[in-house]
C-alpha positions in Angstrom: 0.0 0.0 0.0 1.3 3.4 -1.1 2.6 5.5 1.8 0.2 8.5 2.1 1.2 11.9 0.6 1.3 15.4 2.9 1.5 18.7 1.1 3.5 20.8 4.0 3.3 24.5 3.0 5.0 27.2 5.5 7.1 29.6 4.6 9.8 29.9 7.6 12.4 27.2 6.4 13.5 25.6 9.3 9.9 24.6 10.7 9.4 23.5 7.2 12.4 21.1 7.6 11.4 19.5 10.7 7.9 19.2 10.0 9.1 17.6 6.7 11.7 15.2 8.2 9.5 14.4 10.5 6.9 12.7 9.0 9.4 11.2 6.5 10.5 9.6 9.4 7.2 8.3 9.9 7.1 7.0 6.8 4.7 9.6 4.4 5.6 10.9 1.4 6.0 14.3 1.7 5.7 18.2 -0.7 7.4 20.9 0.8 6.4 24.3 0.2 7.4 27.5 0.8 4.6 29.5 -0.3 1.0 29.4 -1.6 1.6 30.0 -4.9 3.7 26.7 -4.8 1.0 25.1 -3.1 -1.4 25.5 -5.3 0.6 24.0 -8.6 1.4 20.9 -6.3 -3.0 20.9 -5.3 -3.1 20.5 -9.2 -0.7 18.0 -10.2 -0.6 15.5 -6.9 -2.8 13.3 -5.6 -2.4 14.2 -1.7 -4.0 12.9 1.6 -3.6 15.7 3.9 -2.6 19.2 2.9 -1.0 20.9 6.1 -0.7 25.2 5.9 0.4 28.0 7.7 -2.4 30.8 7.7 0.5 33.6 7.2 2.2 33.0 4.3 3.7 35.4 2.0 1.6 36.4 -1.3 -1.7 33.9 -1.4 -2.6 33.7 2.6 -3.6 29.8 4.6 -7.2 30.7 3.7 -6.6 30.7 -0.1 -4.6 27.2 0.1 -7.6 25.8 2.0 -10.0 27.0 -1.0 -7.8 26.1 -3.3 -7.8 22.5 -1.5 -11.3 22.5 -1.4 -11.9 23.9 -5.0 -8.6 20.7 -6.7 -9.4 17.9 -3.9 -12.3 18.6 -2.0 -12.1 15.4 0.3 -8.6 16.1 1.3 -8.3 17.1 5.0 -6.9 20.4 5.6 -4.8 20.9 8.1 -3.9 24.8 9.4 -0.9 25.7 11.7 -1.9 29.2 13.7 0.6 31.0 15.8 -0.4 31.1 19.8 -3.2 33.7 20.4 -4.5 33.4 17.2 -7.1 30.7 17.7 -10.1 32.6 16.7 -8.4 32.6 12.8 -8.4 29.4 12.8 -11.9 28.5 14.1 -12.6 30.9 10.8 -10.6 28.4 8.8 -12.4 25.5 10.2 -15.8 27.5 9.1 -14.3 27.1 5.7 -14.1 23.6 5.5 -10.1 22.9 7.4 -10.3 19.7 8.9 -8.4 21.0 12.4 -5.7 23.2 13.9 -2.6 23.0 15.1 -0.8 25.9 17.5 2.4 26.8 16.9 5.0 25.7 18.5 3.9 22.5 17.1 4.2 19.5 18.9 5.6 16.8 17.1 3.4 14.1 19.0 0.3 15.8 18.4 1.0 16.4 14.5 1.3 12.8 14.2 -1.8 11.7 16.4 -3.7 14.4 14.4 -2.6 12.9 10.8 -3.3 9.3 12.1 -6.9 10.7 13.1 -7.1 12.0 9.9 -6.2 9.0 7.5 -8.1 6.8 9.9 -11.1 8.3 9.9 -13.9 6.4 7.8 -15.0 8.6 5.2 -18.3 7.1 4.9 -18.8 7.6 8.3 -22.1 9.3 8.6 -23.2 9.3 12.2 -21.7 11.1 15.6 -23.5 9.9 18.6 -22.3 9.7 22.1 -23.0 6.4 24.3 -26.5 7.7 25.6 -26.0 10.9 23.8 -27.5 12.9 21.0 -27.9 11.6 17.5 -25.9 13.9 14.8 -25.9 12.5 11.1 -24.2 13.8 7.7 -20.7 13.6 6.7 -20.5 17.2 5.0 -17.0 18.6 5.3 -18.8 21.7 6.7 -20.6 19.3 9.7 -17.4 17.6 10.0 -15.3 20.9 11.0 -18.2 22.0 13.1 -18.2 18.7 15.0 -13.8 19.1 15.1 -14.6 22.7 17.0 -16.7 20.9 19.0 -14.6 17.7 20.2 -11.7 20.4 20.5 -13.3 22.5 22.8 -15.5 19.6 24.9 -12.1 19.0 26.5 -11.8 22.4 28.4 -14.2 24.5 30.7 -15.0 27.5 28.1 -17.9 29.0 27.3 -19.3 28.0 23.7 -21.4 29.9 21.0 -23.5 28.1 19.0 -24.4 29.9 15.8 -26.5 29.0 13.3 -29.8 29.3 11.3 -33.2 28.5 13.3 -33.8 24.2 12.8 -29.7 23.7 12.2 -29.6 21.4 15.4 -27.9 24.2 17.7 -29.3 22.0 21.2 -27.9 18.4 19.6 -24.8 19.9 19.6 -24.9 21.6 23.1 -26.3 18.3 24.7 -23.2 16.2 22.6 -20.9 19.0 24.0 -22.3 18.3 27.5 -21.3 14.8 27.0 -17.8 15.1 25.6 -17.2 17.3 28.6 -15.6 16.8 32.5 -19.4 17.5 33.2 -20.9 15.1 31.6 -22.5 13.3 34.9 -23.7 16.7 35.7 -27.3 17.8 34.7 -27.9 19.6 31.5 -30.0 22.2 31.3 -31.7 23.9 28.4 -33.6 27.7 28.5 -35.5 29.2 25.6 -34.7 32.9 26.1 -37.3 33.5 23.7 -40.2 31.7 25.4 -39.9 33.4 28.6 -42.1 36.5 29.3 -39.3 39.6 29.6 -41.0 39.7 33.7 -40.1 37.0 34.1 -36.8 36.1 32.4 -34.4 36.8 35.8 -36.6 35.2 38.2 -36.2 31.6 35.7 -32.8 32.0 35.7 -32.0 33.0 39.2 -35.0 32.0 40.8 -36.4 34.0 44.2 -36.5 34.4 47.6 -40.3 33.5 49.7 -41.8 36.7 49.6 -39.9 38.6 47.0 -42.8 40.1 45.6 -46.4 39.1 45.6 -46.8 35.4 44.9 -44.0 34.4 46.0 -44.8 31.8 49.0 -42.1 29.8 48.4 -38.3 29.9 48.0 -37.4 29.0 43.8 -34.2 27.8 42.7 -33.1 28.9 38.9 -31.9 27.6 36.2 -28.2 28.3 37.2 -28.7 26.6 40.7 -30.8 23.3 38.7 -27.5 23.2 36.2 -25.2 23.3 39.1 -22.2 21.0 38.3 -23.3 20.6 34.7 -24.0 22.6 31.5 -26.6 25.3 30.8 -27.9 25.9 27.4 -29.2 29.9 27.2 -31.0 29.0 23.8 -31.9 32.0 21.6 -29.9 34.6 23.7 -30.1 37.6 21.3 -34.2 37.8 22.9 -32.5 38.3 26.5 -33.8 41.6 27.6 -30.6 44.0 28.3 -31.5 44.3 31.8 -31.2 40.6 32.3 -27.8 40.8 30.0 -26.0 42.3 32.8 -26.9 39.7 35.1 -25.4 37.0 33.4 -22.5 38.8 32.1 -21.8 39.3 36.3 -22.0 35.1 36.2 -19.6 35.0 33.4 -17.1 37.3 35.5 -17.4 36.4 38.6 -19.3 33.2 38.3 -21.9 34.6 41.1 -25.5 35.5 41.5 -28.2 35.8 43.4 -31.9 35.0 43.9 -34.2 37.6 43.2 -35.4 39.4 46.2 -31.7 37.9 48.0 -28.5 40.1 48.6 -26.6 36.5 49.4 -24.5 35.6 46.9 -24.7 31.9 45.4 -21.7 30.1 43.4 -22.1 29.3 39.7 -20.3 26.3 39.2 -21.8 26.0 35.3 -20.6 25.6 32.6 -22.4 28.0 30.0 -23.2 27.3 26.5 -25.2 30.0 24.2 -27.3 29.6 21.1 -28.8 32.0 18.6 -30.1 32.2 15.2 -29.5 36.1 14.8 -26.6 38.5 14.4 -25.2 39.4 18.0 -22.2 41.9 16.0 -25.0 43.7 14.4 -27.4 43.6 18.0 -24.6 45.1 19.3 -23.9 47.8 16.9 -27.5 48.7 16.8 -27.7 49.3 20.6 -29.9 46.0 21.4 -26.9 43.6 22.9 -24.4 44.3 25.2 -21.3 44.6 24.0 -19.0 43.4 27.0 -21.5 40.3 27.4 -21.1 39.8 23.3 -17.4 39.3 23.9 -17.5 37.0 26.7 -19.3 34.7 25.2 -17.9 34.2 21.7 -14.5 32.9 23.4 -15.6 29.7 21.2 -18.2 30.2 18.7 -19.1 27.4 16.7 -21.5 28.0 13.3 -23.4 25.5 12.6 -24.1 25.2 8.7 -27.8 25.8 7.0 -29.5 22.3 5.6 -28.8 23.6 1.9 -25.4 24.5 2.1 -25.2 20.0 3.1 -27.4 18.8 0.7 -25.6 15.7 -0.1 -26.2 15.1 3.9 -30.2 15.0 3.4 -30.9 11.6 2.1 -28.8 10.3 4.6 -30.4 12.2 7.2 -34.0 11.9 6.2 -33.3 7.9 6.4 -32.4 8.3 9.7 -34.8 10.9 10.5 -37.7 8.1 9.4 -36.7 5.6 11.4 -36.7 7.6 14.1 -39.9 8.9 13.2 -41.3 4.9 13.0 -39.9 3.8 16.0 -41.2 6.7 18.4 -44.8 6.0 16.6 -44.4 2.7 16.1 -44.8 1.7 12.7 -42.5 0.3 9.9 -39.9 2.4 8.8 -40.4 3.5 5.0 -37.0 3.9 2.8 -37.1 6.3 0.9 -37.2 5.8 -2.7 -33.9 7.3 -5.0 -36.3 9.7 -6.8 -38.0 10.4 -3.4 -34.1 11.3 -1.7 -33.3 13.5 -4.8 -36.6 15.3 -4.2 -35.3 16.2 -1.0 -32.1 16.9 -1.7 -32.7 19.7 -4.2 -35.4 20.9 -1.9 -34.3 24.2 -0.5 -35.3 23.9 3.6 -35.7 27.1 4.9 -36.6 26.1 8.2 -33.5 23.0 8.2 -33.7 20.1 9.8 -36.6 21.1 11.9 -38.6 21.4 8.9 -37.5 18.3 6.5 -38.3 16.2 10.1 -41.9 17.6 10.2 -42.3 17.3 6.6 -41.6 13.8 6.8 -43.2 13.1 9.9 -46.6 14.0 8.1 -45.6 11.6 5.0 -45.1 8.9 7.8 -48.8 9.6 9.0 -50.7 9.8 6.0 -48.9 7.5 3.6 -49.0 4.0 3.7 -47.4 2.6 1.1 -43.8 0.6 1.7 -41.4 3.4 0.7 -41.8 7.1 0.3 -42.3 7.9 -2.8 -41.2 11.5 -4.5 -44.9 12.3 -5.2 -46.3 12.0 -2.0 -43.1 14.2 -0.5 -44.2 17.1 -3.8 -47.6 17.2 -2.2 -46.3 17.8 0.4 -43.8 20.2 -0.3 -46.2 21.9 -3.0 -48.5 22.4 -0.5 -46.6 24.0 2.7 -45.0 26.5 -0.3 -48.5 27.4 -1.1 -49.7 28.6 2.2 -48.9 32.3 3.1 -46.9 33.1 6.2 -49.9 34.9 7.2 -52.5 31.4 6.4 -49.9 29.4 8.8 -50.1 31.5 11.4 -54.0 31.8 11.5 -53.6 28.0 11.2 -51.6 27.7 14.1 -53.7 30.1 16.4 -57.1 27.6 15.3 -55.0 24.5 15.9 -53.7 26.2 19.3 -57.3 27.8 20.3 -55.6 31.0 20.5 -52.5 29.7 22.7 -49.6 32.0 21.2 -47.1 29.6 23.4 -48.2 26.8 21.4 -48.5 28.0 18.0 -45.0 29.2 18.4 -43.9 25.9 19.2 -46.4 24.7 16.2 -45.0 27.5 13.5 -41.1 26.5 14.9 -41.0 30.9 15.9 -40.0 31.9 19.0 -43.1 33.9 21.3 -41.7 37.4 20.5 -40.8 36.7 17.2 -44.7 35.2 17.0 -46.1 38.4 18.4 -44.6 40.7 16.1 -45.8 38.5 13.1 -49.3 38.9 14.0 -48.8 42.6 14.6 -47.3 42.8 11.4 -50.7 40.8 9.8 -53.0 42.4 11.7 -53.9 39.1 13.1 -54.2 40.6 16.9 -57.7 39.2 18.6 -57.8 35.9 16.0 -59.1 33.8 16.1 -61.7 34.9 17.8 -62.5 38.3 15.4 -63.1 35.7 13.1 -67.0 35.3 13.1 -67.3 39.0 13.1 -65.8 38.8 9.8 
């Protein structure tokens, strides 16, 4: 078997030497570069295994080898070298498809566990699960650097970002985070930030004293006290209410708090984890996130990539996602058929994997046949393109009897985000305007 071949580009010549006699040594073919011009005639003309870059090179930069890599030999693992204190470029990198990240000085034993890793790793491997854990499928380069970030920073005590369009499966990865971590026989906890009424936001997270204000006949532990030893999932964060913002940004700093209506101060021994769907840089620019609190907790952020830019992960995961369907209702599972999974596949899933699970879910219940065929899934599809934002939401508020919790949870919208859609259609009162209509 042919020995596998390392592109090594890095422009200062004697860490280019040792990094090249080194894995010689361990018995890989090796290409030396010295710069990213030279890196990308090699990208053209070799067949490689691993390409391993400096991000600072002279002329082309790291980040235009990796695209190159990505654009000549898209399976190819890339590999980036970063210089100490420059993490945050390379969890960029990673967002572009790298494989991993080494910090310079480079240690010799972790370059060659890293390439072993790398050249044993089944590329048809599709699934991630933890024993007991969460359930993540697809082997998209995109997933598979997401999932890297996320093994890499399970190991330490820092607080994680989760990033990513609403459906993209930001609490699977929190809850496998949880479980790669120290604290994973701790409890894991999980707030909505944007299902909590703004009253009542610090009192669910902090919880309150008997007699705090009127109602309160009973001392309440919080969310941060229920997580204690474990992980806490703030979910949706950009709908925290700036007044609340401060109080966890104090938890962040001095990892303290207290109860509402309490002056005594309660440790936080948490480890916190935040997830949102919008644009915190531009919440913070416009006035409506604070920008200290912003800071602290992208010291890891981890974006988590939209169902269509992973198509070639959606068969895959909308097998899985039917099985899981059958066994929770118990019924036989239903493969899909090939035109059925190409359907899908070039189906553009707005609302991610939340969506494609719901849209199958429904072919589960009103099909019957032994496989899913592609024109049951076009009705389907046909039909929820049809319906007007403004239709779904009056279908929601019927199916909910006027519940604005639960047709929230029904429409996949956060409560806020809810109320200012039916301010927006005029839809305040339905449905019970309707019969004066």
């Amino acid at each position: 078997m042919p020995a596998a071949h390392i592109l090594v580009v890095e422009d200062r010549e004697s860490l280019r030497r040792m990094l090249e006699r080194a894995l010689q040594q361990e018995g890989y073919a090796v290409t030396a570069c010295a710069d990213g011009e030279q890196a990308v005639v090699s990208l053209a003309a070799e067949s490689l295994d691993i390409v391993l870059t400096d991000l600072k090179l002279p002329g082309m930069s790291g980040i235009d080898v990796l695209r190159a890599s990505r654009d000549a030999q898209p399976t190819v693992p890339v590999v980036v070298l970063t210089a100490f204190g420059t993490v945050g470029t390379a969890v960029e990198a990673m967002k572009l498809g790298a494989a991993d990240f080494l910090e310079k000085p480079v240690e010799i034993e972790d370059l060659f566990q890293l390439v072993e890793s790398l050249l044993g790793e089944d590329a048809d491997r599709s699934v991630f699960q933890l024993p007991g854990g969460p359930v993540i499928v697809g082997r998209h380069p995109t997933l598979r650097a997401a999932l890297r970030l996320l093994e890499r920073v399970s190991r330490t005590d820092s607080t994680v970002l989760l990033t990513g369009e609403s459906g993209t499966g930001k609490e699977l990865f929190a809850r496998a985070l949880h479980g790669l971590s120290l604290r994973k026989d701790g409890p894991f906890v999980a707030v909505n930030c944007a299902a909590i009424p703004e009253t009542l936001v610090e009192n669910e997270l902090f919880g309150h004293e008997k007699g705090a204000f009127t109602g309160a006949h009973r001392r309440q532990t919080g969310r941060f006290e229920a997580a204690d030893g474990g992980t806490l999932l703030l979910d949706e964060i950009g709908d925290l209410p700036l007044s609340t913002q401060s109080k966890v940004l104090r938890v962040l700093e001095e990892r303290t708090f207290e109860r509402v209506g309490s002056s005594r101060s309660l440790k936080a021994n948490v480890r916190l984890v935040a997830a949102t769907n919008r644009d915190l840089r531009s919440m913070v620019e416009a006035g409506g996130f604070r920008d200290d609190l912003y800071y602290r907790l992208e010291v890891f952020p981890i974006e988590l990539p939209p169902l269509r830019d992973r198509a070639s992960d959606i068969p895959l995961l909308a097998q899985h996602l039917v099985e899981e369907i059958a066994a929770r209702q118990g019924v036989a599972s239903r493969p899909l058929t090939r035109e059925a999974a190409s359907l899908l596949e070039n189906h553009e899933w707005p609302g991610n994997i939340r969506q494609l699970a719901n849209v199958l879910e429904r072919a589960m219940i009103v099909g019957d046949g032994p496989r899913l065929e592609a024109a049951e899934l076009r009705a389907l599809l046909s039909a929820e393109s049809g319906t007007s934002e403004r239709q779904r939401i009056c279908d929601a508020l019927e199916q909910s009897d006027g519940d604005k919790h639960r047709a929230a949870q029904y429409l996949d919208l956060s409560y806020r985000t809810l109320l200012r859609r039916i301010k927006e259609h005029d839809l305040a009162g339905y449905p019970e305007y309707r019969s004066r209509e």
